[in-house]
N, C-alpha and C positions, 0 to 999 in steps of 0.2 A: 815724210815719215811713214813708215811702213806698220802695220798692224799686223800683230800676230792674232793666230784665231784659233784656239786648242778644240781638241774634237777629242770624244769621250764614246766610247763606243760600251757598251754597258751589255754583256749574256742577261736573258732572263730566261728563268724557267718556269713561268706561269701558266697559266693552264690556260687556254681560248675561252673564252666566256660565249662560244656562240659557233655554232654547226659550219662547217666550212662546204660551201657549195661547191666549190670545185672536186670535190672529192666526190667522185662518184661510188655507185653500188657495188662495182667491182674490184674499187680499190679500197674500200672498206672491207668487202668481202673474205680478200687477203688474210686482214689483221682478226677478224672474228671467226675465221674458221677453224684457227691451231686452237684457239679460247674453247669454242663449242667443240671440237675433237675431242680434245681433252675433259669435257665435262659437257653433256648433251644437254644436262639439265638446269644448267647454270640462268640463271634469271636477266633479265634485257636491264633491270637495272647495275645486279653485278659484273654483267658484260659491258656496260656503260663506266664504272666505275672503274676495273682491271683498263681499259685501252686511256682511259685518264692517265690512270698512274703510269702506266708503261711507255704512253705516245706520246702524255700530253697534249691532248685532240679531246676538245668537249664533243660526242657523238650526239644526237636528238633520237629520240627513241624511237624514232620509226624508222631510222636508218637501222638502229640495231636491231630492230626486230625481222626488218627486211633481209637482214645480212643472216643471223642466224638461221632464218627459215630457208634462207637460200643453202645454207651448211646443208644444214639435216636433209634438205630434199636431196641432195647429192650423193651425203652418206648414207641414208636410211631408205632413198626413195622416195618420186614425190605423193602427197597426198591424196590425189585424185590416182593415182596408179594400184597405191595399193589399197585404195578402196573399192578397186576393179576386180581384188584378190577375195573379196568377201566368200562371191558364190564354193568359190573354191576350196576356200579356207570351211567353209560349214557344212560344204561335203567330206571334207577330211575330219574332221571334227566326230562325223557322221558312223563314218569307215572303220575309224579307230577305237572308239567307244562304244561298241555292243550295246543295242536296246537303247540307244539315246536317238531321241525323236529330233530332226531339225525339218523344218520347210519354210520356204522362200519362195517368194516371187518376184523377179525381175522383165525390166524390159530395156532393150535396147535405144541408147540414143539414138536422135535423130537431125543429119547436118543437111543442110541444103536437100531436103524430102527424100535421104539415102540415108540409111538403118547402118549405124559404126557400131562393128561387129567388138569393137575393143573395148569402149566404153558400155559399162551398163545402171543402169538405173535399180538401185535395189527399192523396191516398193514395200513389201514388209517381210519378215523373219521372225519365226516361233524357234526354240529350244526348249528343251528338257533331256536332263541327262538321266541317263539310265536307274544309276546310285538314288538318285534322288525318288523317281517314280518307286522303286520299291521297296524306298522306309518310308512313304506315304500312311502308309497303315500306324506309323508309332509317331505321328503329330496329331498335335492336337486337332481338331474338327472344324480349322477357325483357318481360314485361307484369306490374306489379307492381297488388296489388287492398289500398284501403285501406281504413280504416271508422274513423268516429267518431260514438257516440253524440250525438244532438239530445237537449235535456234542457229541462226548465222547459215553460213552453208548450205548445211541439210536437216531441212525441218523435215517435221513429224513428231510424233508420240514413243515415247520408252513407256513401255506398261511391264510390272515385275509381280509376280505373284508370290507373297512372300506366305511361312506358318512357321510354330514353335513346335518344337519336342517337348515333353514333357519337365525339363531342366532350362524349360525357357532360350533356349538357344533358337536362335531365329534363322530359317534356311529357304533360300532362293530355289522354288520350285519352276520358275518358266519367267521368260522373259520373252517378250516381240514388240518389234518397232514397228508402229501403223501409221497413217497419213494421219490421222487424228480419232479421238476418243470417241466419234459416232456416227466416221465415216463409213461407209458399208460400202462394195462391191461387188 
């Protein structure tokens, strides 16, 4: 007697309930860059959500985080390069804007006891724009001094000095980033 045996092959389109290891950074990279092209700002959760609906592939958030910050370094330049751009950028800042005060101090990295002329280390930075030093005279008398911790990366101190006009309007007279609130040099 012979037995028949039916076989039922069934499409689903459910979503993965769980991060697929095989898929590595680059080939996630792919699907998250036209996303982050198209929208630089777009959030790791709503970037998580869009390759759902479109791929059907549950991503874990630190693949998409890895994946867009891989985008933007590509398109915009990575982090550390254009933080290399500072000196430059505050001497331009400088050039272009008559009577605005900037000073800096940096130093050069250092790899294997040889000073890398590319990277640099910004130690601290003063501004003041011009406009501002000379409606000094029509605020009020009351100069307020802020600070908020830099963290992750690049620590140090944000210190802002802030005062009103006479209509209470509150205006950013100088800012400088320092190693900390009572380090001295």
């Amino acid at each position: 007697m012979e037995k028949k045996i039916e076989v039922f092959h069934t499409c689903s389109s459910t979503v993965l309930s769980q991060d697929n290891v095989n898929l590595d950074l680059t080939q996630i990279f792919l699907v998250v860059s036209n996303l982050v092209k198209t929208n630089p700002s777009i959030s790791i959760k709503n970037l998580i959500v869009e390759i759902q609906n479109r791929h059907d592939y549950s991503m874990s958030y630190k693949k998409a985080w890895k994946a867009k910050h891989k985008t933007l370094a590509m398109q915009f330049e990575d982090w550390e390069e254009s933080y290399n751009h500072i000196p430059r950028w505050l001497q331009t800042l400088q050039e272009s804007l008559l009577g605005t005060i900037v000073q800096y101090t940096i130093h050069l990295t250092v790899v294997d006891n040889v000073e890398d002329h590319s990277n640099y280390i910004l130690d601290r930075v003063f501004r003041a724009f011009k406009f501002r030093i000379d409606d000094f005279n029509y605020y009020k008398p009351i100069v307020q001094v802020d600070d908020t911790f830099l963290t992750d990366k690049y620590h140090g101190t944000l210190l802002t000095t802030l005062t009103q006009d006479e209509n209470r309007n509150i205006f950013l007279l100088a800012l400088v980033i320092v190693e900390g609130e009572t380090k001295v040099k």
